[in-house]
Biopython code that builds the backbone (N, CA, C, O; Angstrom):
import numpy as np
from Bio.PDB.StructureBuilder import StructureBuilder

atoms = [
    (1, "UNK", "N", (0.842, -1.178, 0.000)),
    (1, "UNK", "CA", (0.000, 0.000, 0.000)),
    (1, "UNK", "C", (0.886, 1.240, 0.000)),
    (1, "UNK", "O", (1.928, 1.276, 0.654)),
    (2, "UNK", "N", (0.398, 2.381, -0.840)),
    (2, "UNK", "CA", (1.666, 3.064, -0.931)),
    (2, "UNK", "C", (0.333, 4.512, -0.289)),
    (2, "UNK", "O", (-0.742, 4.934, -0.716)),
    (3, "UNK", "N", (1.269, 4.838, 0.964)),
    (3, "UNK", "CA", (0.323, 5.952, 1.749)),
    (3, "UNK", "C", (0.662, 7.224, 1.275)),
    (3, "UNK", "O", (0.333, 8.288, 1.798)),
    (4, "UNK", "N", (1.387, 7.061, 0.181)),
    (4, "UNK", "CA", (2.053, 8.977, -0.436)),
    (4, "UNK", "C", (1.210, 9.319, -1.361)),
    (4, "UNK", "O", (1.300, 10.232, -2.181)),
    (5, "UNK", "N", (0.252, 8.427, -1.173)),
    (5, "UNK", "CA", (-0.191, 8.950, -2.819)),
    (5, "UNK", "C", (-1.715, 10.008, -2.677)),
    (5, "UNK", "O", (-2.699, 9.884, -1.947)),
    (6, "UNK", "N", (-1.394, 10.946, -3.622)),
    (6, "UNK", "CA", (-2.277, 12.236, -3.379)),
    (6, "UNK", "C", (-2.422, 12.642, -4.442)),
    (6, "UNK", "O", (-1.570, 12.470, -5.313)),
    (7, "UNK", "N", (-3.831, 13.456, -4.698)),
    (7, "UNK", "CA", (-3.894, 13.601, -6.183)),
    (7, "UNK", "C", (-5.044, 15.268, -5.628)),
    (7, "UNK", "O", (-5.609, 15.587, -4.583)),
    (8, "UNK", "N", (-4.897, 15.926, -7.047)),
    (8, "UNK", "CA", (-5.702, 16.810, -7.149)),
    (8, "UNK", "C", (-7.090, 16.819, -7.711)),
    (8, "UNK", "O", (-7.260, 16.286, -8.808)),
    (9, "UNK", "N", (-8.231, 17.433, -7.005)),
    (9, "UNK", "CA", (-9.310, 16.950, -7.396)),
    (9, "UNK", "C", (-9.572, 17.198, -9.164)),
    (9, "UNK", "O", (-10.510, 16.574, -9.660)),
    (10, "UNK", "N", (-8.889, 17.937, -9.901)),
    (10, "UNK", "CA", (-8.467, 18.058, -10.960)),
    (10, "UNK", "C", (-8.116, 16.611, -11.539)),
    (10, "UNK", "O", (-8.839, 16.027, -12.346)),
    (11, "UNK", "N", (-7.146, 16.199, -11.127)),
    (11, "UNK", "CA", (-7.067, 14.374, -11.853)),
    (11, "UNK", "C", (-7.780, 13.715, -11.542)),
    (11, "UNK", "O", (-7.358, 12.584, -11.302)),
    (12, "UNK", "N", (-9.426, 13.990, -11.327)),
    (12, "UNK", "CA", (-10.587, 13.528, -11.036)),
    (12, "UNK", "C", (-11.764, 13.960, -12.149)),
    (12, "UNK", "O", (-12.279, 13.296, -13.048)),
    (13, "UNK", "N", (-11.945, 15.131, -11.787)),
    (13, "UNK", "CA", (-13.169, 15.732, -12.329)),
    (13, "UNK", "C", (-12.871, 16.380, -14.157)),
    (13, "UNK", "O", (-13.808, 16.935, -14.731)),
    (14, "UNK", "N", (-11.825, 16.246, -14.700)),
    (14, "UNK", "CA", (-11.376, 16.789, -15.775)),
    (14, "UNK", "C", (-11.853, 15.549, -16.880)),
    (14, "UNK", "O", (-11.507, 15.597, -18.061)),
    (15, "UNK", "N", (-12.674, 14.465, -16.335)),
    (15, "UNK", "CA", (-13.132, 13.789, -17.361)),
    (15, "UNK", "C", (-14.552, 13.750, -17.034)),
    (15, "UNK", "O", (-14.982, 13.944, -15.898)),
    (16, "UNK", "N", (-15.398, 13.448, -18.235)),
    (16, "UNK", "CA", (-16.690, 12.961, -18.368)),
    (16, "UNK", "C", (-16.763, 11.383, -18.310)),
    (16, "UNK", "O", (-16.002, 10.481, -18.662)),
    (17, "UNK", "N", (-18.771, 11.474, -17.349)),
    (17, "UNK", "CA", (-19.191, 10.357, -17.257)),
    (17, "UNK", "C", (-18.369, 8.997, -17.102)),
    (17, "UNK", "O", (-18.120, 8.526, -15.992)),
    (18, "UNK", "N", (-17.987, 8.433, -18.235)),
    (18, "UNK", "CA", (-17.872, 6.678, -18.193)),
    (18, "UNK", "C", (-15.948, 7.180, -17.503)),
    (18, "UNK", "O", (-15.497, 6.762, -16.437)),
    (19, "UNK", "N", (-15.372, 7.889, -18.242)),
    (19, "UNK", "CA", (-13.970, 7.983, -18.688)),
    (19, "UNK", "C", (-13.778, 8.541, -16.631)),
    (19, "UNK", "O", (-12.938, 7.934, -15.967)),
    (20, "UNK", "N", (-14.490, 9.467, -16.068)),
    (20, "UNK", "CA", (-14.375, 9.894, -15.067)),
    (20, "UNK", "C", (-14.520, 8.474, -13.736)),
    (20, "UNK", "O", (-13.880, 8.331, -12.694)),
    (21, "UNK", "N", (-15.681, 7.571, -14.372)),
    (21, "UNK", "CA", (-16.068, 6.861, -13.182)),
    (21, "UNK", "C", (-14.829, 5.711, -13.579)),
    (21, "UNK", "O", (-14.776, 4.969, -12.599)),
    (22, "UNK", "N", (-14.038, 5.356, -14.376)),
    (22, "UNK", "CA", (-13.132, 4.755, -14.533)),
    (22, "UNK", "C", (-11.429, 5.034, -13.958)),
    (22, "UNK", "O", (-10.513, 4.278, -13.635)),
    (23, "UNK", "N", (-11.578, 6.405, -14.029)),
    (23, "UNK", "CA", (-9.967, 7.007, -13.777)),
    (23, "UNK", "C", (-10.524, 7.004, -12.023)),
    (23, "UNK", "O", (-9.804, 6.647, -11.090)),
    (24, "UNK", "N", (-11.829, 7.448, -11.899)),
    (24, "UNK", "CA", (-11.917, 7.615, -9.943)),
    (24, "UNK", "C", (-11.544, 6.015, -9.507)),
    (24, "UNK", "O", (-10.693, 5.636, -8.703)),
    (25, "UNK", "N", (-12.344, 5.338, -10.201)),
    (25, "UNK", "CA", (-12.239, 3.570, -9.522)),
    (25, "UNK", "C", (-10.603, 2.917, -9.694)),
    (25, "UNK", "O", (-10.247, 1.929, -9.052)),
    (26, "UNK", "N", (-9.559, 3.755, -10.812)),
    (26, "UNK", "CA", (-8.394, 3.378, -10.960)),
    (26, "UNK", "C", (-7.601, 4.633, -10.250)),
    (26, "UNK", "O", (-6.387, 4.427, -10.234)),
    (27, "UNK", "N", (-7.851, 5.429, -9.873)),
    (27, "UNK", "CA", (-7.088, 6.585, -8.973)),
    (27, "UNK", "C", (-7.091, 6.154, -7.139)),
    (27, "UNK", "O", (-6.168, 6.273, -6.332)),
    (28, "UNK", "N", (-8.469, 5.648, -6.934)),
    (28, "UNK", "CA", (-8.643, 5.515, -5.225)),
    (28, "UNK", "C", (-8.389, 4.165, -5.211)),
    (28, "UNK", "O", (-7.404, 3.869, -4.534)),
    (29, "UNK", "N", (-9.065, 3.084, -5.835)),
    (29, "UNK", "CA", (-9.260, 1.776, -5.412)),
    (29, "UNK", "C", (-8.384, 0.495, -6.195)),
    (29, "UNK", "O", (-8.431, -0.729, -6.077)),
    (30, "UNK", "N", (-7.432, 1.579, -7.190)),
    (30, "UNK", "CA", (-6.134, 1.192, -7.980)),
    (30, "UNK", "C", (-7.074, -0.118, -8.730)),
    (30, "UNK", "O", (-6.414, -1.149, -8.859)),
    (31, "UNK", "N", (-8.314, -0.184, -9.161)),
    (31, "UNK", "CA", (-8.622, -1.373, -9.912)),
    (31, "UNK", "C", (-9.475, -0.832, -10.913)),
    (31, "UNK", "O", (-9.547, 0.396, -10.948)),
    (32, "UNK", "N", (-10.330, -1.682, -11.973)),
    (32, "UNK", "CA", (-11.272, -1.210, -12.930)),
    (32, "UNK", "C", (-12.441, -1.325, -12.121)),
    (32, "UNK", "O", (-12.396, -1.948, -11.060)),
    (33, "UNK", "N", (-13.523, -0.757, -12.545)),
    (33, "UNK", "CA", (-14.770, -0.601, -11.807)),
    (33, "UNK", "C", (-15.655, -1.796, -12.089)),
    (33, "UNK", "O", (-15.641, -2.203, -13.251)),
    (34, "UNK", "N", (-16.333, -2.350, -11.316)),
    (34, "UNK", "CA", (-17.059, -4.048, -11.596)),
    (34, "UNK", "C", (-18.474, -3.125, -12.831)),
    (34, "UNK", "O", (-18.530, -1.918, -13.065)),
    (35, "UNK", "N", (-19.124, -3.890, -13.212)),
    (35, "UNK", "CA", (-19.900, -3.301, -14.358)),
    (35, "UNK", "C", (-21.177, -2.788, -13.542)),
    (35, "UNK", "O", (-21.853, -1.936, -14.117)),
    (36, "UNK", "N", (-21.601, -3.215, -12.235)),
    (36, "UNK", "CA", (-22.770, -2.951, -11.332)),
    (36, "UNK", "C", (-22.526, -1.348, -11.269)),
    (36, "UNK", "O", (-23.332, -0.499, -11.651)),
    (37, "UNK", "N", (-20.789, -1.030, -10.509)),
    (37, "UNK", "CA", (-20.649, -0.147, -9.816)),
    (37, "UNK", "C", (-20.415, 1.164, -10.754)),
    (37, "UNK", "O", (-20.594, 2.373, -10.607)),
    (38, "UNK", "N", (-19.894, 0.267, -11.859)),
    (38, "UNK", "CA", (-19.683, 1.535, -13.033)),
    (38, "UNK", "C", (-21.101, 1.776, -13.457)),
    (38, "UNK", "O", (-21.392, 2.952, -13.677)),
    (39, "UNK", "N", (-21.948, 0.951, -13.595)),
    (39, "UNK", "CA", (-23.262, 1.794, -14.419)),
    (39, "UNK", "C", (-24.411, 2.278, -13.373)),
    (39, "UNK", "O", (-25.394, 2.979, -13.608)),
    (40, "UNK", "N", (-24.044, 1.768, -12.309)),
    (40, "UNK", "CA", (-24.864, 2.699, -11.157)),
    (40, "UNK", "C", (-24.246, 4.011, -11.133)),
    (40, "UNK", "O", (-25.136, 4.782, -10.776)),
    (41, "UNK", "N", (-23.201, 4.638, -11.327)),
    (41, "UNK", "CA", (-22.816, 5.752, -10.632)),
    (41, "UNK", "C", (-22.728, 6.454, -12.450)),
    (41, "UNK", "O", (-23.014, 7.647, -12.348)),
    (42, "UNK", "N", (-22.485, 6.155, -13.726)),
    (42, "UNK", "CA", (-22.840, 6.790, -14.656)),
    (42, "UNK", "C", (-24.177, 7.174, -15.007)),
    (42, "UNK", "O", (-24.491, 8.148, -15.691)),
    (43, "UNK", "N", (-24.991, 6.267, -14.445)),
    (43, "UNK", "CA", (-26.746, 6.364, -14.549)),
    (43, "UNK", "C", (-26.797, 7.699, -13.556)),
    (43, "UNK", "O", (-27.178, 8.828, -13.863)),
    (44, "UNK", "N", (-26.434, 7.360, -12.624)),
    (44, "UNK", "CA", (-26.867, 8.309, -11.320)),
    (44, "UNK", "C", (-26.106, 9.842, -11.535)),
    (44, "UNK", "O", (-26.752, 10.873, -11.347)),
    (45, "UNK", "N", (-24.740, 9.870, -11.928)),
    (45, "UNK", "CA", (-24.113, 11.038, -12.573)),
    (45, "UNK", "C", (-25.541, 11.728, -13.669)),
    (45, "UNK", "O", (-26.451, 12.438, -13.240)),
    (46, "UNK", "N", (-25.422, 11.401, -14.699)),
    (46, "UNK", "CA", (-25.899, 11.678, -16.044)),
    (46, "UNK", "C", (-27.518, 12.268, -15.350)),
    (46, "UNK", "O", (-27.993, 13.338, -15.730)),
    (47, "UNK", "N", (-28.150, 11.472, -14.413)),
    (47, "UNK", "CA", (-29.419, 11.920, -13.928)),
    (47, "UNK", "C", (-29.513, 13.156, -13.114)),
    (47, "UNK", "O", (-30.505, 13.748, -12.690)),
    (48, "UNK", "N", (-27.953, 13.464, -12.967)),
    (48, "UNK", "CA", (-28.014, 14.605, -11.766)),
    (48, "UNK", "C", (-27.949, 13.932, -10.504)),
    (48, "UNK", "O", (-27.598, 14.552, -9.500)),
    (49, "UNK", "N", (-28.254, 12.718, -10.464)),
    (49, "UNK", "CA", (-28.754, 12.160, -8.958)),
    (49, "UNK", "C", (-27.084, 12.266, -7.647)),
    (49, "UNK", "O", (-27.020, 12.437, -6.430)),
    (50, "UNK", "N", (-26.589, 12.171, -8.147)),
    (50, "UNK", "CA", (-25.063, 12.410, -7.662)),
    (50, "UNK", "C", (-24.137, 13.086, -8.727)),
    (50, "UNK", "O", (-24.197, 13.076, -9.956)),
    (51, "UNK", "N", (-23.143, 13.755, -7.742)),
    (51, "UNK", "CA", (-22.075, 14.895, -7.682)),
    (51, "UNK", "C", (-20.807, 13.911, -8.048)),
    (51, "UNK", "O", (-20.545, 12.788, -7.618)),
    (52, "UNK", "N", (-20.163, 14.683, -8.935)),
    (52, "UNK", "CA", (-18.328, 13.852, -9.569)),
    (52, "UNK", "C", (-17.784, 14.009, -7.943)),
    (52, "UNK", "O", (-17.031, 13.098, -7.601)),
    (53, "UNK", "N", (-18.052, 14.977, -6.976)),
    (53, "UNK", "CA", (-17.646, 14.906, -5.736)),
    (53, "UNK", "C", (-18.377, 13.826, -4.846)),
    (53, "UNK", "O", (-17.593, 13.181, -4.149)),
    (54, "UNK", "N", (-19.293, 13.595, -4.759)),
    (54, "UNK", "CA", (-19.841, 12.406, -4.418)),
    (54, "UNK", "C", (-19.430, 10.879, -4.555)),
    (54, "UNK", "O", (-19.473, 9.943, -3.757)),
    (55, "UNK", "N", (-18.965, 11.001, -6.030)),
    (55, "UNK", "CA", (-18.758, 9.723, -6.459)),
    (55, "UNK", "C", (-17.626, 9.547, -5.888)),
    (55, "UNK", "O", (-17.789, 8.602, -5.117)),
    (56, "UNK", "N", (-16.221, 10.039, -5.803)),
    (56, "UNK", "CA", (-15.132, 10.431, -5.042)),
    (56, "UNK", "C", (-15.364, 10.240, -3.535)),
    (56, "UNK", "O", (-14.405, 9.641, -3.048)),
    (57, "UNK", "N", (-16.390, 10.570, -2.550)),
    (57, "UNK", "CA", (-16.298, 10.165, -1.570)),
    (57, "UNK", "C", (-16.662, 9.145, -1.296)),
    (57, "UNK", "O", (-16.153, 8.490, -0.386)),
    (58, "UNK", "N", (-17.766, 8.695, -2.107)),
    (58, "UNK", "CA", (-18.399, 7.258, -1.813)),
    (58, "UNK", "C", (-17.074, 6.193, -2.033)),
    (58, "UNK", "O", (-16.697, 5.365, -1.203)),
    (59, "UNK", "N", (-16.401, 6.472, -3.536)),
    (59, "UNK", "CA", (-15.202, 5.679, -3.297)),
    (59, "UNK", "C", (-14.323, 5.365, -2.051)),
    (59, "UNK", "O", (-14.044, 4.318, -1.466)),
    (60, "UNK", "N", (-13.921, 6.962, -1.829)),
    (60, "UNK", "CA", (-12.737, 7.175, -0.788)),
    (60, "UNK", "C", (-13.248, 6.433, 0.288)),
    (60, "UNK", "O", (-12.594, 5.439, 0.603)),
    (61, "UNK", "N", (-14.196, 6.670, 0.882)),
    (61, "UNK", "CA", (-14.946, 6.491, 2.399)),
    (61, "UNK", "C", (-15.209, 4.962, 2.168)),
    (61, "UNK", "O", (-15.720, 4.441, 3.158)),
    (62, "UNK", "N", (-15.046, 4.324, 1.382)),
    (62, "UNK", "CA", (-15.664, 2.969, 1.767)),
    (62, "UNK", "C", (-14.791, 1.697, 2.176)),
    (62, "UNK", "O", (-13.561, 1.678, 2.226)),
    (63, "UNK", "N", (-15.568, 0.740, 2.432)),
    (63, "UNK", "CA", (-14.326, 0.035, 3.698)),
    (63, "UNK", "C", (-12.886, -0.441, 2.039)),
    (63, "UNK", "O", (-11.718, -0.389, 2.425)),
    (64, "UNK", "N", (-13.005, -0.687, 1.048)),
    (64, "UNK", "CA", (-11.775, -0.877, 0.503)),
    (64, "UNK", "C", (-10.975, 0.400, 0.150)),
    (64, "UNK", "O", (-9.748, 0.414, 0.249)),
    (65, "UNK", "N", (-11.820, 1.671, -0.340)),
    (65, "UNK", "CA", (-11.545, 3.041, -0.162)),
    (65, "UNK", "C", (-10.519, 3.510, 0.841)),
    (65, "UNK", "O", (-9.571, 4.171, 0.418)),
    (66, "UNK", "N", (-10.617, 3.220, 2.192)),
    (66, "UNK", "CA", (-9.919, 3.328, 3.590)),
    (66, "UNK", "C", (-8.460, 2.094, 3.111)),
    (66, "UNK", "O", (-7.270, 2.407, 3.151)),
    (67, "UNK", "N", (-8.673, 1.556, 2.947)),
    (67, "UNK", "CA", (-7.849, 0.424, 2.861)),
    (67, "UNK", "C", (-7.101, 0.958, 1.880)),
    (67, "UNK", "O", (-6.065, 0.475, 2.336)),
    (68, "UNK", "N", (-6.780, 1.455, 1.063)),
    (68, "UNK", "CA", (-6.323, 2.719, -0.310)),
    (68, "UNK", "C", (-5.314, 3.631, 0.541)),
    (68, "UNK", "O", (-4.151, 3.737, 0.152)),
    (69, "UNK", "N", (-5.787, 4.350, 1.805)),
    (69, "UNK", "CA", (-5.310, 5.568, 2.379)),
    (69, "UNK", "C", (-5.586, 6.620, 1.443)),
    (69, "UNK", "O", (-5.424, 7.697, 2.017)),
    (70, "UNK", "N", (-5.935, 6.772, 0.242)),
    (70, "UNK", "CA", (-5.774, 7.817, -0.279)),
    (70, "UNK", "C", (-6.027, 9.683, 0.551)),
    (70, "UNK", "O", (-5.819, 10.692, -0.124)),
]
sb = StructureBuilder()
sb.init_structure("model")
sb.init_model(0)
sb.init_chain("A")
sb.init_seg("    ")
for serial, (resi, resn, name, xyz) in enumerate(atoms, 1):
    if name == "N":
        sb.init_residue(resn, " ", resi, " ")
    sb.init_atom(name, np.array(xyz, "f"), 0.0, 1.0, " ", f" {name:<3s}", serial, name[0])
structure = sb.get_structure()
């Protein structure tokens, strides 16, 4: 686990939809996104229903998220 690693919310939010929920799931959780988790959170983006900041915390905050340190 490498605990240095820090990024600007910029190497986050500077992409759209699919390309964004892919670089967040390979930026925090260093893996590709399972197909559930990627098309729940592009559905829910695209609807307005959640925030590119949202999607970012739900990553960060969750028990493999923590396990990341990011």
């Amino acid at each position: 686990m490498n605990k240095d690693k820090q990024y600007d919310i910029s190497d986050f939010t500077k992409y759209d939809d699919e390309a964004f929920v892919d670089n967040a799931y390979d930026l925090i959780l260093s893996r590709k996104p399972d197909t559930d988790g990627k098309n729940h959170f592009i559905n829910n983006l695209r609807q307005g229903i959640i925030s590119k900041i949202e999607i970012i915390d739900e990553l960060r905050f969750s028990e493999e998220g923590k396990k990341e340190n990011i």
